[in-house]
N, C-alpha and C positions, 0 to 999 in steps of 0.2 A: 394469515388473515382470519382476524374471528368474529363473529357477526356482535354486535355490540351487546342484544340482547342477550347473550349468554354471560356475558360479564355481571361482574361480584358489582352492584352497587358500592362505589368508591368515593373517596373524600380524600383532599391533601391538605394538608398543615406543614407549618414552617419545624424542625427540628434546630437543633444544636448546631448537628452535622450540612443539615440542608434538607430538603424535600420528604417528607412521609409520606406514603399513601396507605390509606388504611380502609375496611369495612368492618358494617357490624358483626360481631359474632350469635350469628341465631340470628332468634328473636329480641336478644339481651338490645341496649343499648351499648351495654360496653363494645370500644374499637380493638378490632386485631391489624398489626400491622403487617402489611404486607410488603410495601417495597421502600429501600431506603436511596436516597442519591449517595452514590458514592463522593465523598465530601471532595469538592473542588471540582467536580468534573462532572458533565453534563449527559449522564445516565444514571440508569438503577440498575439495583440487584434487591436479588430478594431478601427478605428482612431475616433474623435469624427465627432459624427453625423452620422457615416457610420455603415455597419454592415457587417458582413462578408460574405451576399450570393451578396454584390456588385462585389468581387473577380469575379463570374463568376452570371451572372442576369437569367441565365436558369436553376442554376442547386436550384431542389425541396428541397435537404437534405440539402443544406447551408441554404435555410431558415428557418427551425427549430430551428438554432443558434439563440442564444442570445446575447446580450452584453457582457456577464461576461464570455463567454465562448474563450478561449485560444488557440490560433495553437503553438504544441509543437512538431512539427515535419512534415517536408514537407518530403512523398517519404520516403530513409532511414535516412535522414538527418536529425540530431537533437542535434549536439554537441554545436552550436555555431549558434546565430542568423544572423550571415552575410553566414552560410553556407544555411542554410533554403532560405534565398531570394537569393541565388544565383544559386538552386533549382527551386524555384516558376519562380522566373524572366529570365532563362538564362537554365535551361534545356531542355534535347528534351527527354523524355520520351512519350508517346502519351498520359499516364494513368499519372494523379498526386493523391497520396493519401497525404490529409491532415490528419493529426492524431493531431484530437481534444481534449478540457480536458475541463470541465466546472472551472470556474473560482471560485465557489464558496467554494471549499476547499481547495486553492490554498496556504494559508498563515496557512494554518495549520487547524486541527479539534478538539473543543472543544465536548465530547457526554456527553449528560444528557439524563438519563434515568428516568421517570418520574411515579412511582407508578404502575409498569408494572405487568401484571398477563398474565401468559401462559400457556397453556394447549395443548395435543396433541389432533386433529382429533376432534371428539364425543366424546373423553373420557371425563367427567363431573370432575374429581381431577383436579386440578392444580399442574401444576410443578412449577413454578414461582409467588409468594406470594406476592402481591407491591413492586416489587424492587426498590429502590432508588438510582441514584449513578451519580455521576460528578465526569470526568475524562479532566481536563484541556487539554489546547494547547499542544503538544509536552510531555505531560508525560507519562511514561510507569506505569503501571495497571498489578500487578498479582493477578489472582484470584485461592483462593486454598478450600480447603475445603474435604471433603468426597466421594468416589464414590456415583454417583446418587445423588447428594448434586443440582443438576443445574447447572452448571458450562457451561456446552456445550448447554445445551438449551438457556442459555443467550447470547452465544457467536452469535448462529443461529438465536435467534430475533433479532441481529442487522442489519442479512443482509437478513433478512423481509425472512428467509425460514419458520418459525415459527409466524402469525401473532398475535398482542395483543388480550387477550379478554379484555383488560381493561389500559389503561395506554399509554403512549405514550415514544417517544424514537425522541431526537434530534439532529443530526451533526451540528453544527453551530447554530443552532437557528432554522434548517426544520426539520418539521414535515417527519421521513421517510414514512410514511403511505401517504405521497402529491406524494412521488418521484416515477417514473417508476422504474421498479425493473431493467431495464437496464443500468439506470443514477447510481442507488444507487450499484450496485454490480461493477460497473466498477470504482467507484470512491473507494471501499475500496481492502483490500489485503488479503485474508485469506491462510494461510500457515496451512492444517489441517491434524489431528494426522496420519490420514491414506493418506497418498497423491495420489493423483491422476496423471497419466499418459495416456497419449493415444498414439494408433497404428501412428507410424511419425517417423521421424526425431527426434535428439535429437533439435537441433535448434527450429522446431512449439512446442515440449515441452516445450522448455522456454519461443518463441515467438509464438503465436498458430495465432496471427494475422499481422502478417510482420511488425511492426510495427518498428525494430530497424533494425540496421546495425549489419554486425558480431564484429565488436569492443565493441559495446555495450554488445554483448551476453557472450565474452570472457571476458570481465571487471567482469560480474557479477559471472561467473563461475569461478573466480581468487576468489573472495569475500568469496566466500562457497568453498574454498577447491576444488575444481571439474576441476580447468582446467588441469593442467600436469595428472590427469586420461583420460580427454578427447583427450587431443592430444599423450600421448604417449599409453593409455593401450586401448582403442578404436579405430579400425583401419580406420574408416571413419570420426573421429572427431567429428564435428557436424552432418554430415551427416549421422551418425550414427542409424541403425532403430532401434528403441525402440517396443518392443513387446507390445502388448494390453496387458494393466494394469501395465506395468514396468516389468515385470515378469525376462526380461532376466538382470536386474538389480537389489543390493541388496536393501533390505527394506530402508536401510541408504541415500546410492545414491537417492532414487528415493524421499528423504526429502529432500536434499539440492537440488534437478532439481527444487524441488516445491519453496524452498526456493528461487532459483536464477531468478524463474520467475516472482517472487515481487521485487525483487533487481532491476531487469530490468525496472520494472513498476517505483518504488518511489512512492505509496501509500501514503498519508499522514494521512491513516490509518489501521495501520495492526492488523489483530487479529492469534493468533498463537495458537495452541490447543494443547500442549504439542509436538510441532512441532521437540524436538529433541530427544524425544523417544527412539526409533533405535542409538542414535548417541552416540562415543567412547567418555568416558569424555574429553579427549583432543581436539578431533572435536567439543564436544559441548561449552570449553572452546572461540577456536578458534571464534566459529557460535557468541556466545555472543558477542565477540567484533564488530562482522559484521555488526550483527544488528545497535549496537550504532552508526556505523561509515555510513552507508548507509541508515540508517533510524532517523539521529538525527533532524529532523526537522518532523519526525512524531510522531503522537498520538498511543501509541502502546497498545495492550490489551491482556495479556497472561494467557491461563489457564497450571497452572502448577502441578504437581506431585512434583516433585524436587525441593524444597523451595530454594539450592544453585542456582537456576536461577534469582530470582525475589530480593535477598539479595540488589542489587542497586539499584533498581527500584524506584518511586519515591511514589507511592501507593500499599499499601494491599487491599486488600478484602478478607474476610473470610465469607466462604457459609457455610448454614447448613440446608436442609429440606425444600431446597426452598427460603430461607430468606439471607440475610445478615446481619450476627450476628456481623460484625466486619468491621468495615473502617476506613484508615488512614495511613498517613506515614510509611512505615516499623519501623524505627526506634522507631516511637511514641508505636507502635503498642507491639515492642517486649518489651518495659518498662513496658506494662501495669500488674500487679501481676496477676497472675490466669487467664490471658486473654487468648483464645483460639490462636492466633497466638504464641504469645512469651512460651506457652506450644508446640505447634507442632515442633517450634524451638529448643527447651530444651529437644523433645524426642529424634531428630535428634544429638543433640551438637554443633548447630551452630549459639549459638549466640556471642561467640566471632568473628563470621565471618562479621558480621554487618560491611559495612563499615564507618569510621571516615570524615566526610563532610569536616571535616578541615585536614586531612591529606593531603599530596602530594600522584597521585596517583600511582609513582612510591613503595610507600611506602604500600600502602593495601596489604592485604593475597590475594593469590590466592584464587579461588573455590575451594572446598573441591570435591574429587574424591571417 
């Protein structure tokens, strides 16, 4: 947050690319540029040569910024890069928050997992046995296995709550053991089995840091099912006070709040921990599509009970005792004879469910109920 009056008197113009913002240099009349839109996509970076505590030259926290780091939201504003600078350049707020995003998982997150071994606290066992695993750009990953099999412990040393005794873990090619656990937890998305709620608003439970506009909030609550609850069975809407812990809503509701609060974010890496649990098959039918359509440009990572979730997916993992006994394509996976996936499948009945790559997908089965 920086008080406005510290700000570089600024101006935008239309570029090539998209969005300028520029100020005078001095006294001159001539403009220096300072922030360019990144062409097609709805923030800024700083222009070349410049950096982003140029915006304002006193304020301490802009210069922590880096290059690669992204303004993706001035204030409430963030639908459209000519709304953001007409925000920065032409508001009267006193306070402007910029809502920053590092740049460096911007185009998507490849994770490699690198011979990882994990263990709780003093306990000298391992739960996690060299794990090995590459999970490409934009693909979804379910991981299934046995209770106590590891599954959630793996989930939680991605986001360093669990640290390595041995091995290493990468988003793009960094080391998370380099990242502040600030940088690394705000850059991923976790949707987990038991969700979390706190004493508020329904609103700070989706947005807990102001960060969006209510168009935002009701976009995402349309996504998960939740808005015609919100505005018709809810007497205050958003404003709605939610009890500590969720308590005055069901188990189910207080999953898609959890859900709609990564909606709103756009993670370009979600981890889901059997995130649909509580939810009516037909809500969870609905939720799957959601994801796809509000998360298609993310890396997704699901641990699941329910193998009719992971069926599309574009990777398996099968856990066992700590290990990964099994990796690969669903499809490859369920051919394989006597192979531990393509049996969990066949205890279940659902390997006619498998969908056909080359089908239209008007034409696949539905999920099985």
């Amino acid at each position: 947050m920086i008080q406005r009056a510290k700000l570089r008197e600024m101006q935008s113009s239309k570029g090539p690319d998209g969005v300028v913002i520029s100020a005078s240099r001095g006294r001159c009349t001539e403009k220096e540029e300072l922030l360019h839109q990144v062409p097609g996509e709805k923030c800024f970076v700083a222009a070349s040569g410049r950096l982003l505590v140029d915006l304002a030259p006193s304020c301490k926290a802009l210069r922590a910024a880096d290059t690669w780091h992204r303004i993706v939201g001035i204030n409430s504003k963030h639908n459209s890069a000519e709304e953001m600078a007409d925000e920065l350049c032409k508001g009267d707020s006193e306070q402007v928050v910029l809502h920053i995003r590092s740049g460096w998982l911007v185009d998507g997150v490849k994770v490699e997992i690198k011979n990882l071994r994990i263990g709780y606290a003093d306990v000298p066992h391992d739960v996690l046995h060299g794990i090995s695993l590459t999970v490409p750009r934009k693909n979804k990953a379910g991981i299934v296995g046995p209770t106590g099999c590891g599954k959630s412990t793996l989930l939680l040393s991605l986001l360093r709550m669990l640290e390595p005794r041995d091995g290493r873990i990468y988003l793009e090619g960094v080391d998370t053991q380099q990242l502040g656990l600030s940088t690394l937890r705000q850059s991923v998305g976790l949707v987990p089995q038991d969700p979390v709620l706190l004493q508020g608003t329904l609103r700070f439970n989706v947005d807990p840091f102001q960060w969006y506009d209510d168009d935002a909030i009701w976009e995402a609550l349309e996504l998960v099912q939740m808005a015609d609850f919100v505005k018709y069975e809810l007497k205050d809407g958003l404003n709605f006070q939610v009890n500590g812990e969720g308590l005055n809503l069901s188990f189910g509701q207080r999953q898609l709040i959890s859900f709609a609060r990564n909606v709103v974010r756009g993670p370009k890496l979600l981890l889901l921990d059997e995130a649909t649990s509580a939810i009516d098959p037909k809500a969870q039918e609905t939720l799957q599509s959601t994801v796809e359509k509000a998360f298609e440009e993310s890396t997704i990572i699901v641990i699941a009970h329910r193998l009719e979730t992971i069926l599309n997916f574009d990777l398996a993992v099968v856990m066992d005792r700590g290990k990964i006994v099994e990796k690969g394509s669903v499809k490859e996976l369920a051919q394989v004879k006597g192979g531990r996936f393509a049996k969990m499948l066949a205890a279940k009945g659902l390997q006619h469910m498998l969908p056909d790559k080359n089908m239209p997908e008007a034409a696949l089965p539905a999920p099985a109920v």
